[in-house]
Structure formats: C-alpha cells, structure tokens
N, C-alpha and C positions, 0 to 999 in steps of 0.2 A: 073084837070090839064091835060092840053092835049097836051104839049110841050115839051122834059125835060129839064126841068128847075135845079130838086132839087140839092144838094151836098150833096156828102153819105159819110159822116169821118167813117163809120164801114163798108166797102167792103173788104173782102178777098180776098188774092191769094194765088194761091199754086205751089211756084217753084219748078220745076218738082226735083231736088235734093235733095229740104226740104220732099216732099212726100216720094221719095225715100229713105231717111234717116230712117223717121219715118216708112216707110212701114218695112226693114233692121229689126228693133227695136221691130218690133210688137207694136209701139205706136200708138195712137187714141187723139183724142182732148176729153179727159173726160169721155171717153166711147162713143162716138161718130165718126164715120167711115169718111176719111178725104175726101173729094169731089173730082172727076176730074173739073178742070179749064182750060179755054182759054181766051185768050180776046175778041175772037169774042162771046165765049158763056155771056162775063160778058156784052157785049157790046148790045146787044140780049135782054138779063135781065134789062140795064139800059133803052134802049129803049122804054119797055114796060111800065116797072114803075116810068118812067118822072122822071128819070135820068139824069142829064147833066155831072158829074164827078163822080168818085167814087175814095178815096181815100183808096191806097188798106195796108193792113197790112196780117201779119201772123197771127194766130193766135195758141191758148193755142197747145203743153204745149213750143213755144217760138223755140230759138235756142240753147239754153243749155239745153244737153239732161243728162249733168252729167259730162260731162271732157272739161277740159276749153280750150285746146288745139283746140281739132276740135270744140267746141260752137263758137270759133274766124273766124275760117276755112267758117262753116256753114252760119254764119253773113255774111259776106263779099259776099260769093256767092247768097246767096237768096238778098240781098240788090243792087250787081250789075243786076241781074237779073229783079229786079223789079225798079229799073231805068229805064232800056233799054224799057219796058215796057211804061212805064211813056216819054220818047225820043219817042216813035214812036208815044203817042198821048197825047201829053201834054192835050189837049184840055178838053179832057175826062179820063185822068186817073191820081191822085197822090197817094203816098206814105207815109208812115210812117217806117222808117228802124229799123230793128231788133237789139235787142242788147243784149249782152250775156250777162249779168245780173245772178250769183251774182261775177262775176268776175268782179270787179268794176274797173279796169287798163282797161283791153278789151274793158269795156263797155263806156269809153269815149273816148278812140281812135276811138269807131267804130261809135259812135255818131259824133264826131266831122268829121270822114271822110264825114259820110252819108250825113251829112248835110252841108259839105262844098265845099265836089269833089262831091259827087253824085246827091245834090239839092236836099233830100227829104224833105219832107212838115212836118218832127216832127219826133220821133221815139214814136216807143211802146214797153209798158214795159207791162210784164205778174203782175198778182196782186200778185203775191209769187212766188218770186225765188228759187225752192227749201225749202219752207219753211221762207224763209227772207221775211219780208214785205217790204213794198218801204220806209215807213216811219223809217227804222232799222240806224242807224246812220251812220254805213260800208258804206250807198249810198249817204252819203254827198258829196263825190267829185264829183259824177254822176249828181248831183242836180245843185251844182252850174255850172257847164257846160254849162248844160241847160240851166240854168238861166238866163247866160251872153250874150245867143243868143235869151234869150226871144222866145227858142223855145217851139212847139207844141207837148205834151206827151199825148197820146193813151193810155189810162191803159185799157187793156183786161182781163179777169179774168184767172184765172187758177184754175186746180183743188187743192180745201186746202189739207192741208199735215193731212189727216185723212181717216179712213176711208167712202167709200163712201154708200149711204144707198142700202141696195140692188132693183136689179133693178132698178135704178135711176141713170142713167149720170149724172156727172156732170152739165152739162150743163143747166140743167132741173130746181136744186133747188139750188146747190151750187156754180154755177157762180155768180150770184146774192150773194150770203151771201160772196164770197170772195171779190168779190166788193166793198163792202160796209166795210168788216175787212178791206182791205187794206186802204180805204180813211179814216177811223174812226186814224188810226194808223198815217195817217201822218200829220194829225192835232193834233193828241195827242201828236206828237212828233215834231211839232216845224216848217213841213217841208214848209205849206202851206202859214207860216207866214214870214218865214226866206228868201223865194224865190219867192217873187211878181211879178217879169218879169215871169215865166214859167207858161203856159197856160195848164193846164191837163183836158183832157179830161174824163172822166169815161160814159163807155160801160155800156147798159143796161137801161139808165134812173137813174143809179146811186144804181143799187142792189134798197135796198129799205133807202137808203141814206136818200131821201127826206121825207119819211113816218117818219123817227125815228131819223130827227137832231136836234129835241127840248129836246127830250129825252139824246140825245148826250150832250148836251150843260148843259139843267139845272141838271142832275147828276152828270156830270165831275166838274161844280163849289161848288154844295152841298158836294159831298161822297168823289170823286176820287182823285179829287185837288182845295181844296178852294182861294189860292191863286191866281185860275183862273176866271174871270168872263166868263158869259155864254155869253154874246154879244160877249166875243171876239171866243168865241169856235165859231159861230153863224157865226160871220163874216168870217173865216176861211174856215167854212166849205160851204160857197155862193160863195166861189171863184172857186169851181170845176164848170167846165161846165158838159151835159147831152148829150149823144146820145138817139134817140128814139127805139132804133133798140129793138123788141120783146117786148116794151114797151108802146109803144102809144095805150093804152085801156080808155076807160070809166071809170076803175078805179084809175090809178096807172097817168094819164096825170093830174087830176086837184091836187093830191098832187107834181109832179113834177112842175106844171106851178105856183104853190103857193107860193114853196120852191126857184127855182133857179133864178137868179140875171136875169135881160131885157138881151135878147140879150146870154143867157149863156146854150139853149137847141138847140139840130142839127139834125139833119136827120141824122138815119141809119137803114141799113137794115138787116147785119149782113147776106148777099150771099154771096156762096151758102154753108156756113153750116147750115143756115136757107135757104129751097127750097122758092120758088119763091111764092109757096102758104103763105108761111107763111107770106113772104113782101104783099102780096095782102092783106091778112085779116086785120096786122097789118095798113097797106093803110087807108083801109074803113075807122076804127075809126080816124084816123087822117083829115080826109079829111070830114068827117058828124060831128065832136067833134064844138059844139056852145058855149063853154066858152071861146072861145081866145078871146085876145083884139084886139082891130083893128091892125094890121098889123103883129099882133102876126103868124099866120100861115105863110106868104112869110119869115118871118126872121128863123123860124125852116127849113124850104124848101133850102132856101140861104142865106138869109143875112147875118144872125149871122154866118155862113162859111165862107164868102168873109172879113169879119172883122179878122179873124183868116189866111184866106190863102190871101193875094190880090192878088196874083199873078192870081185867079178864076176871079175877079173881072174884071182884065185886060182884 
C-alpha cells in the first residue's frame, strides 16, 4: 500500500493533563511508561504506515483513577481536548471519548455530552472498571444509552484486578486475557443480546476470543447454563467486531478471520504505546497473509470502518 488509505480505530492520545495526572499518581498503563504525543508526531506515524485516519482513544488505566469527583473533572477535559484535536483535522483524526466508568450517572452524562456537543466517533470503555466488568448489570443504564444512539464502544483492556506475574506488564499477557474476561462476561450476562443497535469493538483481535468461542458456547449450554443453547452464545458473541492492532500474525489472523462475522475486523495499530516497529512488523504479516478472500484485505484497511464511521466515507 503505498497511499494512506487505512482507518486505525486503536490510535492513542495522550492529553497533556491525562499524562500529567497519571505522571502526579506515579501511574503507568500496566506497567508500561506512558508515551510523549503530538499530532504532528501521530501524523508522521500515519504517514508512514498508510494511514489515512486514526481514531484516537486514551488508553488503560482510563479516567477514573479512584474518586469520582475528579474522574468527571478528568473526562471532560481530556475529551474537550481531543475534540479540538479532531476540529483541526477532521480528515485524519477521530475520537472515541472517555468515560468515567464505574460511576455510571458520570458515565452517561459524559457519553451523552461527548457524543452530542463534542461529535466523538463512539466512547471507550476500559475492560474493568476497578474491578467491575462491563457486562456487571450497575452498567445497564450506560448500555442502553449507547444503545439508543447506536453508538460505537472501544473496549480497551485494562489491568485485571490481580496480581500481576513478575516481570510482566500487563500489557504483555494480561491485556489480552482481560479482553477476552470482559467480552465472555457480557455475553454471559445478557448485554450483547439485549442491545443490538451498540457496535463494540474489542482491542487486540479480541484477547484470544476467537481461538476459545466454541469453547465458550458448547460449555456454557452443557455445564454452566443448559437452558442456554450454544448458537445462541455463538451468535452473541459474532457480534463483537476485532481490531488488528499487535494481532495480525500467521497465527492468531486465520482463527480471527474464521471466527468474526464479513465485514466485523479493522485496522489497528495501537501508537505509540506500541512504537512504530511494532506496527511495521505487525504490517508485514498483514500485507504478505494469502488466506483472505477477495476483498477481504481493503475492508480490514477501510471498509468495514467507513461502515462503522460514514462520516470517513464522506
């Protein structure tokens, strides 16, 4: 590809007060050191690697750092901030707005702002708010919200509420595994089924979602709840869409491309807390990978994004 073309639903930002916050806090995304950001740097970065938009989100551990007060405080300003962002270059840059989550009043007022004064393209929600999962039923008001605007949800992971293995960032092995708890949890619980207008996205390629949904399905209707068929666990859980971002290998694409519905995998690159090496490597396999089906590679690139954003399309 030698244009940029693609759409990146997993590009970070890092507004200079969220940094500062967590700098304040001695926080880290997982154990992992949070990046300096500009937009000419991100701009640079999409350049290179046949980029055309990058939809930017915050990332782990969110904007509740523990008091609901300033989580409200926090939102508001990292979300105007990456607006104004987004207003200087539409063309190449949307959003996904932060929300305080597990404060679930906060979290639709701040949704509902984001998305109706500020235009962001969906909000993102961490895979565990302190310990809550998304599929906990406290975040049914939050759900249908969304719902009703048939908005676009970002789920990024965070670190689980556990010990983490030594030496090992989150980011490493347990992003992935909270990914996958999270989406397993709100299919178990009702949410994926009960709110069919909301499009969620899950970060990663989906943890390993797609390796272990049959598993998910034909246990949950034999052991865990027989009242349940396994098509319908099955079809619940084909409704998450997949980013590619630290994902797209020889391994881990042909159980992603197997598992997820036409049209329901996106480009991402997950800059710059993944460096630019990393989107290179992860590139390669994507761009030499010979099992897609015909048109399958342009709709991971863009298509299946501009179905999700039109406003890219325009």
């Amino acid at each position: 590809m030698d244009f940029p073309a693609r759409v990146d639903v997993h590009q970070h930002i890092v507004p200079p007060i969220w940094a500062q916050t967590l700098a304040a806090r001695g926080l880290t995304s997982g154990g992992w050191a949070i990046p300096d950001w500009s937009p000419e740097g991100a701009l640079a970065m999409m350049d290179q690697q046949s980029i055309a938009t990058g939809v930017l989100s915050v990332t782990s551990p969110g904007v509740h750092l523990g008091d609901d007060a300033a989580a409200r405080e926090l939102a508001r300003a990292v979300n105007e901030y990456s607006a104004e962002v987004v207003k200087d270059r539409p063309d190449r840059f949307g959003h996904f707005a932060s929300i305080p989550l597990p404060d679930v009043d906060a979290a639709v007022a701040e949704a509902v702002h984001a998305l109706d004064v500020l235009g962001a393209d969906g909000v993102v929600l961490m895979s565990n708010a302190h310990g809550k999962y998304l599929g906990d039923p406290d975040f049914a008001p939050l759900w249908a919200e969304l719902d009703r605007r048939a908005a676009n949800v970002f789920v990024h992971p965070a670190q689980p509420p556990m010990t983490l293995l030594p030496g090992t960032p989150a980011p490493l092995a347990d992003y992935v595994f909270d990914t996958t708890r999270t989406a397993l949890n709100m299919v178990l619980n009702g949410v994926m089924d009960r709110y069919r207008d909301v499009r969620v996205i899950l970060s990663h390629g989906g943890g390993f979602l797609p390796y272990a949904a049959y598993r998910f399905s034909g246990l949950t209707s034999t052991v865990v709840d027989r009242e349940r068929k396994a098509e319908d666990i099955e079809r619940d859980l084909k409704r998450f869409y997949f980013d590619t971002a630290l994902s797209a290998s020889p391994s881990a694409l042909p159980a992603l491309l197997a598992f997820a519905e036409p049209g329901h995998v996106l480009y991402g690159s997950d800059w710059p807390l993944a460096p630019q090496e990393a989107g290179t490597y992860y590139n390669r396999f994507l761009e030499t990978y010979e099992g897609f089906a015909p048109g399958q590679a342009e709709a991971i690139d863009r298509g299946s994004a501009e179905a999700l954003f039109p406003r890219l399309a325009r």
